[in-house]
N, C-alpha and C positions, 0 to 999 in steps of 0.2 A: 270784330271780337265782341262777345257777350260776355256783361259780367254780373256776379250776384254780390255785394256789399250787407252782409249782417248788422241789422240796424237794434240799434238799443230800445229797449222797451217802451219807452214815455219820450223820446229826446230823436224824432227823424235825423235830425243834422249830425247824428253819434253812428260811431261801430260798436256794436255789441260789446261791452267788454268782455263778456265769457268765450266757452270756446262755442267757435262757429255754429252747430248742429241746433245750439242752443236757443240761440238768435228767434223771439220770437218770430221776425217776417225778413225778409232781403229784398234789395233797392237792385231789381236786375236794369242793367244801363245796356246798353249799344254802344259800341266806340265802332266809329267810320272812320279813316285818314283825316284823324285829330281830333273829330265832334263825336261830344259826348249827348245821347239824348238817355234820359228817362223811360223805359217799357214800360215800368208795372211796377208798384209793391206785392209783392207776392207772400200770403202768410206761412208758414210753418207749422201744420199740425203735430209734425213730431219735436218739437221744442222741448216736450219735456218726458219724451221718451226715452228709457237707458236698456242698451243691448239689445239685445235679440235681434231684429231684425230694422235696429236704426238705421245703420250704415247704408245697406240696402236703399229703402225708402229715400232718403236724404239723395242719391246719387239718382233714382228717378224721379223725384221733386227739383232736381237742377240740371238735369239732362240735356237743357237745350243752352248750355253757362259750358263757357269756355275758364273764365276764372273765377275762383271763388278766395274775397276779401273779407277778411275777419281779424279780430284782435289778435286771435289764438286758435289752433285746431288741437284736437284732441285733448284728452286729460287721462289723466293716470298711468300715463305711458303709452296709450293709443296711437297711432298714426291718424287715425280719425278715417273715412270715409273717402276722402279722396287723394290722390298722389301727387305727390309735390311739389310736380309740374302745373300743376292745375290749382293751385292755393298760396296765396298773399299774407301773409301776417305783417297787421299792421300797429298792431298795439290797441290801445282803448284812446281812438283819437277821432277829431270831426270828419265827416265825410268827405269833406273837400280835402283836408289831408291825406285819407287813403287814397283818394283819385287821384294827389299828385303822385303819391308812391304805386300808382297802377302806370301812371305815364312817365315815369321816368323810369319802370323795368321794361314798357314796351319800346323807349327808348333806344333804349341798351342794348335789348335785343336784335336791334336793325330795323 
């Protein structure tokens, strides 16, 4: 499984706290039967793009992201860009706490 973690602006070891899309750049990791490695930090050009053709863009900028982890998706009533299956909210916490709440839903899951 491939994931994308929205990282906070100045602070790697944070998740974004806004909503996801916003995320200047994401921490995409690889989880293999339990190991977690690091890809890439990957920037975010549309960080601070609204409407039009965000959503869009943001789902081919993570295309090759099975989950995507953020504090928050959407605002203003949005569903945001991707479906619910495919997105994590984790509140505005360190990274290593999203990852445990990445591995305790693929837990769950079987």
């Amino acid at each position: 499984m491939r994931l994308a973690i929205a990282l906070a602006k100045n602070d790697p070891d944070r998740v974004y706290p806004g909503p996801f899309g916003h995320a200047p750049r994401f921490a995409i990791y690889e989880v293999e039967e339990g190991e977690v490695r690091l890809v890439e930090v990957r920037e975010n050009p549309y960080a601070a793009m609204e409407g039009g053709r965000k959503h869009e863009l943001m789902r081919a900028l993570l295309k090759d992201v099975d989950l995507r982890v953020g504090a928050r998706f959407g605002h203003g009533g949005s569903m945001g860009a991707f479906p619910m299956a495919d997105r994590l909210e984790v509140g505005p916490v360190s990274v290593a706490e999203a990852m445990e709440k990445v591995m305790a839903r693929r837990n769950s899951a079987g």
